[in-house]
C-alpha atoms as a printed R data frame, in Angstrom:
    type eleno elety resid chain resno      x       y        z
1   ATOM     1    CA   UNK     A     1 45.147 -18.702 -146.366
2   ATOM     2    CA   UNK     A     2 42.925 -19.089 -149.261
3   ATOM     3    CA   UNK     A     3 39.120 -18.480 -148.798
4   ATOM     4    CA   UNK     A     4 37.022 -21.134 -150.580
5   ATOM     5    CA   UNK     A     5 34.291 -19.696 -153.262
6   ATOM     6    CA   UNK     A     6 30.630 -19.913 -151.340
7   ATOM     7    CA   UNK     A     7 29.725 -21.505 -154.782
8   ATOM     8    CA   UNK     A     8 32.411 -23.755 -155.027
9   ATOM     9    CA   UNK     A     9 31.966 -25.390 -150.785
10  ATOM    10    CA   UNK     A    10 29.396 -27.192 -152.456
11  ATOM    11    CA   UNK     A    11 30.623 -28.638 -155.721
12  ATOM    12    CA   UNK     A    12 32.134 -32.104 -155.652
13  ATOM    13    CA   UNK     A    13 33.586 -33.767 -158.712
14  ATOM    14    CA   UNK     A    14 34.042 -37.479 -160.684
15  ATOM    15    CA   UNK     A    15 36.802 -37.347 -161.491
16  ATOM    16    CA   UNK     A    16 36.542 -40.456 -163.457
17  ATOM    17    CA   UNK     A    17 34.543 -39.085 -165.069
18  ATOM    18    CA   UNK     A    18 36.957 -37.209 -167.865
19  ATOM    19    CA   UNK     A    19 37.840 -39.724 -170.535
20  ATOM    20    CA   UNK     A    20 41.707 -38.117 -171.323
21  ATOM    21    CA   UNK     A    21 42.809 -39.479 -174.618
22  ATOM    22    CA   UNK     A    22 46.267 -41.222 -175.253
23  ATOM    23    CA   UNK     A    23 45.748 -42.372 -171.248
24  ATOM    24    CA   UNK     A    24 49.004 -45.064 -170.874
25  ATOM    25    CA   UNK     A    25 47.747 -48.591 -169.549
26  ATOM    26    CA   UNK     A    26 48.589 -48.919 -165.894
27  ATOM    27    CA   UNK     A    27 50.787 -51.682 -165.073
28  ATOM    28    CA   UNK     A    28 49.964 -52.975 -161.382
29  ATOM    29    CA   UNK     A    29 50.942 -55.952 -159.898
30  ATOM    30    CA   UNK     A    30 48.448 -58.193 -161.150
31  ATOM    31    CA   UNK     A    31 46.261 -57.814 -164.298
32  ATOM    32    CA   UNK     A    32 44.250 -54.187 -164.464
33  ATOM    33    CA   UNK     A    33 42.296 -52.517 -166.662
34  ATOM    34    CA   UNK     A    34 43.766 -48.947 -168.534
35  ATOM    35    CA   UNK     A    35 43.601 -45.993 -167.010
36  ATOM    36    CA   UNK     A    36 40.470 -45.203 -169.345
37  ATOM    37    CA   UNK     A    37 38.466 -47.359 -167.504
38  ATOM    38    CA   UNK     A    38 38.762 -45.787 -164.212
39  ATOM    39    CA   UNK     A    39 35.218 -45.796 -163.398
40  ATOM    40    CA   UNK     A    40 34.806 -45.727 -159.370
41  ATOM    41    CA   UNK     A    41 32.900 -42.433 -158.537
42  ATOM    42    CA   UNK     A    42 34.263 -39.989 -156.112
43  ATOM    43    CA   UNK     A    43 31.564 -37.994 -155.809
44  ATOM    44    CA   UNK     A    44 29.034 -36.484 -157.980
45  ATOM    45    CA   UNK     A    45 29.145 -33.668 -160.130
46  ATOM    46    CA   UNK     A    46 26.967 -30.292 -160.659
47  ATOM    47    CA   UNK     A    47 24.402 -30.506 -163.811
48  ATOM    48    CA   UNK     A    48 26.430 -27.517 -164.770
49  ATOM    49    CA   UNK     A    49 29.651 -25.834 -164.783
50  ATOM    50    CA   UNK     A    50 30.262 -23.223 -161.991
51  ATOM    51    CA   UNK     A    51 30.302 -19.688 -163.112
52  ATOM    52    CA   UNK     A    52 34.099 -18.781 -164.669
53  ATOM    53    CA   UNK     A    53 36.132 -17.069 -167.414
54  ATOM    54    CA   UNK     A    54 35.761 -18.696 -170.462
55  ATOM    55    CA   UNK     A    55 38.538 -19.133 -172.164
56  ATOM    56    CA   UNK     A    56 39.819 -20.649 -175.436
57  ATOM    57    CA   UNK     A    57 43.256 -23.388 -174.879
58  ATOM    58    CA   UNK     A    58 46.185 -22.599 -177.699
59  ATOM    59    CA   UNK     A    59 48.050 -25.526 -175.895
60  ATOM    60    CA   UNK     A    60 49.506 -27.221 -173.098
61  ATOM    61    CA   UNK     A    61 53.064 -26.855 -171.430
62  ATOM    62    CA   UNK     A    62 52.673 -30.013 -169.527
63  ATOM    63    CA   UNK     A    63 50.668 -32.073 -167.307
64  ATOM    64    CA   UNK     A    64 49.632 -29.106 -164.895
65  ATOM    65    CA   UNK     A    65 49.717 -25.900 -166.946
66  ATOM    66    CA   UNK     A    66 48.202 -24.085 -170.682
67  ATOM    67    CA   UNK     A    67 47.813 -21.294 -172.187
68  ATOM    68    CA   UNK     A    68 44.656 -19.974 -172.851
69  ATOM    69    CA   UNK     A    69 43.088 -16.743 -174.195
70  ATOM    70    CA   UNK     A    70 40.565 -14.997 -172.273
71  ATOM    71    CA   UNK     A    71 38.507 -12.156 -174.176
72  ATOM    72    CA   UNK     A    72 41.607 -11.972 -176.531
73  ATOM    73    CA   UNK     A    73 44.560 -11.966 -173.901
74  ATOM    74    CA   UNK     A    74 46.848 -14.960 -173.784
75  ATOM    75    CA   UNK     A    75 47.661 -16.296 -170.433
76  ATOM    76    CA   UNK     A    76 49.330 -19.248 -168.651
77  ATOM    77    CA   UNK     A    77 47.036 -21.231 -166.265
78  ATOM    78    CA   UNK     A    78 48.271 -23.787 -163.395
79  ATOM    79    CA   UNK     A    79 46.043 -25.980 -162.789
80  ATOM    80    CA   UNK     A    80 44.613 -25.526 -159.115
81  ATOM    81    CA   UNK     A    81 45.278 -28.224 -156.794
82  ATOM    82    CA   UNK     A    82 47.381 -30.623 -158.954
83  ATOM    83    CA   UNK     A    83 51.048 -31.645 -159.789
84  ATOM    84    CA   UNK     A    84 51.965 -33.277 -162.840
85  ATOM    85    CA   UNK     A    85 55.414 -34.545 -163.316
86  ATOM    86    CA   UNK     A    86 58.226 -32.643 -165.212
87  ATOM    87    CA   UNK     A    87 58.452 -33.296 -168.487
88  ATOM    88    CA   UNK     A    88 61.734 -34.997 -168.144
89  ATOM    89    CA   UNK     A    89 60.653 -36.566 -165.189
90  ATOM    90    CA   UNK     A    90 59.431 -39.964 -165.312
91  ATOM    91    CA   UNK     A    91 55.669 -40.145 -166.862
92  ATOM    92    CA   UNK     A    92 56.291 -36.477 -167.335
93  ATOM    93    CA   UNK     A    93 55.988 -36.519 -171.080
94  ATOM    94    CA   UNK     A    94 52.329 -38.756 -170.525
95  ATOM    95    CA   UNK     A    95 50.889 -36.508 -168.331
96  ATOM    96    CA   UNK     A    96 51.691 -33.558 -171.189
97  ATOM    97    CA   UNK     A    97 50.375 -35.511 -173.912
98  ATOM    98    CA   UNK     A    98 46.783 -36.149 -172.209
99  ATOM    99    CA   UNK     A    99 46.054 -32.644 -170.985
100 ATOM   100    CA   UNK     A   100 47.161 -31.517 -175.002
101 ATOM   101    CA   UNK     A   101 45.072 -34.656 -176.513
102 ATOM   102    CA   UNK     A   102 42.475 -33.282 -174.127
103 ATOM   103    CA   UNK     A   103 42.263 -29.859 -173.821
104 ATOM   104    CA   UNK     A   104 44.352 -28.249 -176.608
105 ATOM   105    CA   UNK     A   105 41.585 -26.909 -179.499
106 ATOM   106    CA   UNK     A   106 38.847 -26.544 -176.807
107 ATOM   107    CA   UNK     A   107 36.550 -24.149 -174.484
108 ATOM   108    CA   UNK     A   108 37.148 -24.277 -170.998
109 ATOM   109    CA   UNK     A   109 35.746 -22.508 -168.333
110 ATOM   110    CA   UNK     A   110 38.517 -21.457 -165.342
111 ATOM   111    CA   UNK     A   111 37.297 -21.471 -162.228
112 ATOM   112    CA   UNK     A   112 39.416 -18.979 -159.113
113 ATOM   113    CA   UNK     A   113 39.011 -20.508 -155.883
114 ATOM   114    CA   UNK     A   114 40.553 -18.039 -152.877
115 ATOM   115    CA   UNK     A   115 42.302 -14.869 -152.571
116 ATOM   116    CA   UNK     A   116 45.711 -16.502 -154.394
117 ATOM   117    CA   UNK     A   117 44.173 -15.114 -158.117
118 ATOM   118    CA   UNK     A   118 47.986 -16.012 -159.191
119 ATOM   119    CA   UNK     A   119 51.506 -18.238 -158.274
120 ATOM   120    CA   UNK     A   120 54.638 -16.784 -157.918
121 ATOM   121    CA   UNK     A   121 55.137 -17.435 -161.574
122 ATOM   122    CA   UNK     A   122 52.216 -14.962 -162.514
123 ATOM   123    CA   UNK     A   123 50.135 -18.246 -163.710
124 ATOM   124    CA   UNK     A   124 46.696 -18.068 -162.881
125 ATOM   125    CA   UNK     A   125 45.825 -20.373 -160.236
126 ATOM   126    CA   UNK     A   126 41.982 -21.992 -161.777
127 ATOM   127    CA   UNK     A   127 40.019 -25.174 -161.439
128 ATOM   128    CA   UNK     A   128 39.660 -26.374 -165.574
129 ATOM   129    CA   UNK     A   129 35.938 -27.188 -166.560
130 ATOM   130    CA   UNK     A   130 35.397 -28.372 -170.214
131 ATOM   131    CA   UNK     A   131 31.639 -29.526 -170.733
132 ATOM   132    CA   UNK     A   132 30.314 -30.516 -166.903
133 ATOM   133    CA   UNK     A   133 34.144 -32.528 -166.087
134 ATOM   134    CA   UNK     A   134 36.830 -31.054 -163.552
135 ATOM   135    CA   UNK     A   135 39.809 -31.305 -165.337
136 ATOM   136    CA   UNK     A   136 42.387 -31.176 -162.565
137 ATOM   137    CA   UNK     A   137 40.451 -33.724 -160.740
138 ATOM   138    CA   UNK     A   138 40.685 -35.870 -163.931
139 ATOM   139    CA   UNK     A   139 44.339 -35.835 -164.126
140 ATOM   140    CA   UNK     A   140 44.764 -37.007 -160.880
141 ATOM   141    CA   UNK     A   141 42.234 -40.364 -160.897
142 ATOM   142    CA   UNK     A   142 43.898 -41.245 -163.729
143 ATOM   143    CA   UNK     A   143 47.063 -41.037 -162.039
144 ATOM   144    CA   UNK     A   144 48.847 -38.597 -164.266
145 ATOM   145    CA   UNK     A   145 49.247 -35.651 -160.915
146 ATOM   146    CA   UNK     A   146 49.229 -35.528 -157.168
147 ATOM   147    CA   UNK     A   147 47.027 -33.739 -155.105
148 ATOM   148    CA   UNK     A   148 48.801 -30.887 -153.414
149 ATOM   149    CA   UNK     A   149 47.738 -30.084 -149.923
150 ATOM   150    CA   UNK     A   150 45.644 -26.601 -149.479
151 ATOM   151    CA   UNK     A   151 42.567 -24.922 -148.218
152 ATOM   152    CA   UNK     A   152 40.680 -24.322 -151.564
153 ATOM   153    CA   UNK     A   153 37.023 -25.755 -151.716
154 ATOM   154    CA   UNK     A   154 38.327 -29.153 -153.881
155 ATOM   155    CA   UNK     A   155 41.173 -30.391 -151.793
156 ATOM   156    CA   UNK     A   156 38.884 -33.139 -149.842
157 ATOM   157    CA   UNK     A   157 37.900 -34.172 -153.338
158 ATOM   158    CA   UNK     A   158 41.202 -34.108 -155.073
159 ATOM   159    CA   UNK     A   159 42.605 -36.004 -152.431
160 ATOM   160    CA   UNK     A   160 40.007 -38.930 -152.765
161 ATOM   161    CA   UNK     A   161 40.583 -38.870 -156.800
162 ATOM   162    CA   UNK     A   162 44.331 -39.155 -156.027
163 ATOM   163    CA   UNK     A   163 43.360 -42.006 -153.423
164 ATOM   164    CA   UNK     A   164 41.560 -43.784 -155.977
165 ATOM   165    CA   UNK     A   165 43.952 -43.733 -158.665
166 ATOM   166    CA   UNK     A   166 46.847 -45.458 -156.406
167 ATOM   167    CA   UNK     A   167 44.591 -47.820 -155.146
168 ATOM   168    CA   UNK     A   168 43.853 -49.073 -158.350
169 ATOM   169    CA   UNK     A   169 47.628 -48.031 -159.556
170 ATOM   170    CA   UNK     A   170 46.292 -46.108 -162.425
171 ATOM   171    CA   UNK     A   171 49.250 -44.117 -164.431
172 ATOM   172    CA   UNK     A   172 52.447 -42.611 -161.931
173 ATOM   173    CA   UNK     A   173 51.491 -45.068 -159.195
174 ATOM   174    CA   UNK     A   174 51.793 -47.751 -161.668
175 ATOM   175    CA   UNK     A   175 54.146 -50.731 -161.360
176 ATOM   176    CA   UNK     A   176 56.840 -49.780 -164.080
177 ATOM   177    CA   UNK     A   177 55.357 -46.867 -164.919
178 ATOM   178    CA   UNK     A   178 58.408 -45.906 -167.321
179 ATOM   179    CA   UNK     A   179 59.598 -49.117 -168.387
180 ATOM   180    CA   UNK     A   180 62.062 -51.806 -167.226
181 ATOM   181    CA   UNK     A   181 61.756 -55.154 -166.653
182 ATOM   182    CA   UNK     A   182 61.124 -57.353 -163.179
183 ATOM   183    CA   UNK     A   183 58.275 -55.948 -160.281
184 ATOM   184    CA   UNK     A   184 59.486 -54.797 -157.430
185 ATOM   185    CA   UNK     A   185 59.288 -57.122 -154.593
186 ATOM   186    CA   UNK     A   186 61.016 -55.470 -151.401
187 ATOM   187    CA   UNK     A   187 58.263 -54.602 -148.613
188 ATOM   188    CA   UNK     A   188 59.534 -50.645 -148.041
189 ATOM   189    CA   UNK     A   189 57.378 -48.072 -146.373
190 ATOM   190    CA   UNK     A   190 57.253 -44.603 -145.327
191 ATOM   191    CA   UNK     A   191 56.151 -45.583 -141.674
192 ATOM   192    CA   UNK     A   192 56.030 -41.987 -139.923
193 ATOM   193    CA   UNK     A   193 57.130 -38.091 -140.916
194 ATOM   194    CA   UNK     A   194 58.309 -35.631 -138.363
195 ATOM   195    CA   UNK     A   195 56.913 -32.138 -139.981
196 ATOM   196    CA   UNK     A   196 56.887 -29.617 -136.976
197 ATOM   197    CA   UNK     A   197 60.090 -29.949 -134.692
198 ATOM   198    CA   UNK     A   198 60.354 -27.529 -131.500
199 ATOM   199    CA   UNK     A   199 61.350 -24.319 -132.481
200 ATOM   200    CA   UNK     A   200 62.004 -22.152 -135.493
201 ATOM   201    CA   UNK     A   201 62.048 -24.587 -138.128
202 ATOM   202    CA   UNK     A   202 65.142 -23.446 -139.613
203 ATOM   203    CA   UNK     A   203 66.990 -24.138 -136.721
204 ATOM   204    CA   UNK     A   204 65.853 -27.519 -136.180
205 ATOM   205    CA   UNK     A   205 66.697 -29.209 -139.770
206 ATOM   206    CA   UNK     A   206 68.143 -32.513 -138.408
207 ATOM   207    CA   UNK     A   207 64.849 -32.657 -136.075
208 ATOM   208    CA   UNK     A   208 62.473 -32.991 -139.079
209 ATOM   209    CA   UNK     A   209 62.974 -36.729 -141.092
210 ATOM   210    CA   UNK     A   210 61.389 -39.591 -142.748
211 ATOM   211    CA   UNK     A   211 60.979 -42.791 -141.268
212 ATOM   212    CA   UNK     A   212 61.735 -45.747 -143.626
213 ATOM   213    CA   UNK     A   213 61.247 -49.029 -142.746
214 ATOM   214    CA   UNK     A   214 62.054 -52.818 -144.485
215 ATOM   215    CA   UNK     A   215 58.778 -55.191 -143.503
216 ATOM   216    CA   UNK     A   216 60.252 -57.347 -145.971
217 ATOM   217    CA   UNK     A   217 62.260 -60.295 -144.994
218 ATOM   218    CA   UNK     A   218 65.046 -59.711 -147.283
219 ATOM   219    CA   UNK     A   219 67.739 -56.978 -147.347
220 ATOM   220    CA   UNK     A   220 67.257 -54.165 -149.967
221 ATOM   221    CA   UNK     A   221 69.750 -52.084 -151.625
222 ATOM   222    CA   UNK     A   222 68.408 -48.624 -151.829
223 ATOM   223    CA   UNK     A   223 70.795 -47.076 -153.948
224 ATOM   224    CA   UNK     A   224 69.723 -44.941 -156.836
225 ATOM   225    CA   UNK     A   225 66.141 -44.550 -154.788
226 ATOM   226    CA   UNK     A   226 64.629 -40.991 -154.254
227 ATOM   227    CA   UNK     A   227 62.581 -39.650 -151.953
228 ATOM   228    CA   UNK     A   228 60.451 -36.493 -153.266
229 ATOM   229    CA   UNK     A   229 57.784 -34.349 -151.754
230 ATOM   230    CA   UNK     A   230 54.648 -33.016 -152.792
231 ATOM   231    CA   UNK     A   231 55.668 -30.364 -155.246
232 ATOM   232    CA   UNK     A   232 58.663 -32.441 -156.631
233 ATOM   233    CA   UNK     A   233 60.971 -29.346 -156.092
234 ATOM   234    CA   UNK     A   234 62.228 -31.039 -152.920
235 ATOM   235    CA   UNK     A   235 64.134 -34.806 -153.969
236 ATOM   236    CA   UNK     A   236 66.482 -36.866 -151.544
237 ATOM   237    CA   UNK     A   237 68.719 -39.375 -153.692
238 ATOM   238    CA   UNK     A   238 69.691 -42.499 -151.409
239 ATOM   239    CA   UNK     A   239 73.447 -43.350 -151.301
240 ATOM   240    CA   UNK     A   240 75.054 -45.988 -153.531
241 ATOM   241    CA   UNK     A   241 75.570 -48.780 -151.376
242 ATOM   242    CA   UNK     A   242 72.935 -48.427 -148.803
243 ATOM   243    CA   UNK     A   243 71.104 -51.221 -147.629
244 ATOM   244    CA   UNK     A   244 68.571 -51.859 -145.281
245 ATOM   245    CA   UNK     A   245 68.100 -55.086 -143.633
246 ATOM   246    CA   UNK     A   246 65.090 -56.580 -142.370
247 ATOM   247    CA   UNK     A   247 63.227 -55.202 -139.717
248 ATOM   248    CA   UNK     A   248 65.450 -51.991 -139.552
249 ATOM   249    CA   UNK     A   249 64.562 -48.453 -139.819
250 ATOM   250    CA   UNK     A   250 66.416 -45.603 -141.241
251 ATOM   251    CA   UNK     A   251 65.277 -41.819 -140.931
252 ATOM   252    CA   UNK     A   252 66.090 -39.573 -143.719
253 ATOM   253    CA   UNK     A   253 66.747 -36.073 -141.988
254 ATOM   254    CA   UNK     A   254 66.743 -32.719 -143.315
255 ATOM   255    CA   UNK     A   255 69.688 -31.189 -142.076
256 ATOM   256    CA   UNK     A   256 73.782 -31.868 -142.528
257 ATOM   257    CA   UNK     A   257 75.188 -34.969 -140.923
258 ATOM   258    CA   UNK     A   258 77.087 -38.231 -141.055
259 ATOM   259    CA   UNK     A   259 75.494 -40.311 -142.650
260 ATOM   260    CA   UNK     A   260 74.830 -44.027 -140.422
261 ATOM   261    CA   UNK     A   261 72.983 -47.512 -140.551
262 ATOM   262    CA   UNK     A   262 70.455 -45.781 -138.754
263 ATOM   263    CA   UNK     A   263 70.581 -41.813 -140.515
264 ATOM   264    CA   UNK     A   264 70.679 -40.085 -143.678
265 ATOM   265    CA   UNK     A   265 71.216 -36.752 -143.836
266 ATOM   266    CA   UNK     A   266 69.693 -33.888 -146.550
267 ATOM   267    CA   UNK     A   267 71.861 -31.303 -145.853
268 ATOM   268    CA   UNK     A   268 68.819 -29.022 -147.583
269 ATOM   269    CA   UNK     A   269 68.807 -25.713 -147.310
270 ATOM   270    CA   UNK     A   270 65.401 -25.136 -145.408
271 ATOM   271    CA   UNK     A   271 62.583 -27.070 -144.144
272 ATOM   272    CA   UNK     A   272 61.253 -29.642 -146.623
273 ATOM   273    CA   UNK     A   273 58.361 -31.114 -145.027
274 ATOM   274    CA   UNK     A   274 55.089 -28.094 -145.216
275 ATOM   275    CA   UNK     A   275 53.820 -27.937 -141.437
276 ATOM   276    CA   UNK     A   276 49.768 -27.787 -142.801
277 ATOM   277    CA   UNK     A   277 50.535 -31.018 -144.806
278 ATOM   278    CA   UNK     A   278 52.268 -32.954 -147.453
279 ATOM   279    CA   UNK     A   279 53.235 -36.292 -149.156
280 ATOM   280    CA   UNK     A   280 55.990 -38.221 -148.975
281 ATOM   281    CA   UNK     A   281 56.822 -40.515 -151.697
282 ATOM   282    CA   UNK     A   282 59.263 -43.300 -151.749
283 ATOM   283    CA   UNK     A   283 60.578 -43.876 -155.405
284 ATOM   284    CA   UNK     A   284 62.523 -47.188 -156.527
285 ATOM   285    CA   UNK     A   285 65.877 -46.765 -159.042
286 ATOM   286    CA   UNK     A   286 63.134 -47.514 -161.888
287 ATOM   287    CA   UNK     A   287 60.545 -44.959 -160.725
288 ATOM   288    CA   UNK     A   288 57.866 -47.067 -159.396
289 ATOM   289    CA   UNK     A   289 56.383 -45.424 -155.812
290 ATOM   290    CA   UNK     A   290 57.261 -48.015 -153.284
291 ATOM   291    CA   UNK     A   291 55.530 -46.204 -150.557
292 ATOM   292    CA   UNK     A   292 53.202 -42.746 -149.985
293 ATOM   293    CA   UNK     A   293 52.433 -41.065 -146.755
294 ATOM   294    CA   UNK     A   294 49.720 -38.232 -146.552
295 ATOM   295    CA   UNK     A   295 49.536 -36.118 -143.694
């Protein structure tokens, strides 16, 4: 459980605030403006940075980590809060190229948040000031990361900038966002998430799933579709073949099965779905996020 900074309860962010060069144009369904011009305010920011290492960036790894050097000492930072694509994901590459056109040259401040100083990786685990602008909460209004769920003092607000970025589908949550030709038209959604089943969660894999729906009044052909969480670590590929017709319903579920109109199965390992919260996100064959549920 991380414990928020006393400081940091009180500091809200814009996020829209950080222009991030080299920002791709989204492409939404109908005629948008570039991700530059994000401009809707999702709270306000302090007159001044909150207290931190300062720290010098040598470069950036990708869309969610750098190295620094603090008082002489090199070390790799994870941004706090945020996930970026791979780089050989889809709008992985993007996401690396603004936090480098961005950050790489430039003083930063790094800002801990809780008792989790590090990851598992031994990154450090910081909030990324450079003049008065959050960086992490940058990234993810202008739809380059997604907000991971947690209990450090920014989550409420990095949620919101994440909000506001698909609303206005700003970078990732763009239509196309890697290419291809033709929008999208089928009406899929995420329409409920089972998280918690009855009992030890590893014994209960085929009673946690993903409810996906067609509102549309078409059949679709999911094949080559994904369905990821959060962290990206966790990604369900949808059968070749499968369709969906309209009106129906098919849960994706986390343990082994056979595989039905109405059921896909996993077959993960362990739980997928994080009991304090998560998103869901429902990827077409070309990459565009058909559908996102937040819990």
């Amino acid at each position: 459980m991380l414990r928020p900074l006393a400081m940091l309860a009180v500091v809200t962010v814009v996020a829209a605030a950080c222009t991030l060069d080299n920002e791709p144009e989204a492409v939404p369904p109908s005629t948008a403006p570039p991700a530059t011009e994000a401009t809707s305010t999702v709270a306000t920011v302090p007159p001044t940075i909150p207290a931190g290492d300062r720290a010098g960036v040598v470069r950036a790894l990708d869309g969610d980590s750098l190295v620094v050097t603090v008082d002489g000492v090199e070390e790799e930072v994870r941004l706090l809060g945020i996930n970026a694509p791979e780089g050989d994901e889809c709008f992985g590459d993007r996401a690396g190229e603004a936090l480098t056109a961005r950050l790489v040259g430039q003083d930063v401040v790094l800002v801990a948040d809780g008792e989790d100083d590090r990851d598992q990786f031994g990154r450090l685990l910081r909030h990324v000031y450079v003049d008065v602008v959050n960086v992490n909460a940058a990234m993810l209004r202008n739809g380059f990361a997604v907000a991971m769920s947690g209990s450090h003092s920014l989550a409420d607000d990095y949620r919101a900038a994440e909000e506001a970025a698909f609303a206005d589908r700003l970078g990732m949550w763009a239509t196309l966002p890697c290419g291809g030709e033709g929008q999208p038209q089928q009406a899929i959604v995420i329409t409920e998430l089972a998280s918690d089943p009855s009992g030890p969660d590893e014994d209960a894999l085929e009673a946690e799933w993903v409810a996906i729906r067609n509102d549309g009044e078409l059949p679709a052909d999911l094949s080559g579709w994904s369905l990821r969480d959060e962290s990206s670590v966790n990604r369900y590929v949808f059968p070749d073949g499968f369709g969906l017709a309209p009106g129906r319903e098919v849960r994706v579920r986390t343990g082994c099965g056979t595989d039905d109109a109405a059921n896909l199965y996993w077959c993960a390992d362990g739980p997928i779905w994080n009991n304090g919260g998560d998103t869901a996100l429902l990827l077409h064959s070309n990459s565009t996020v058909m559908s996102r549920l937040t819990y």
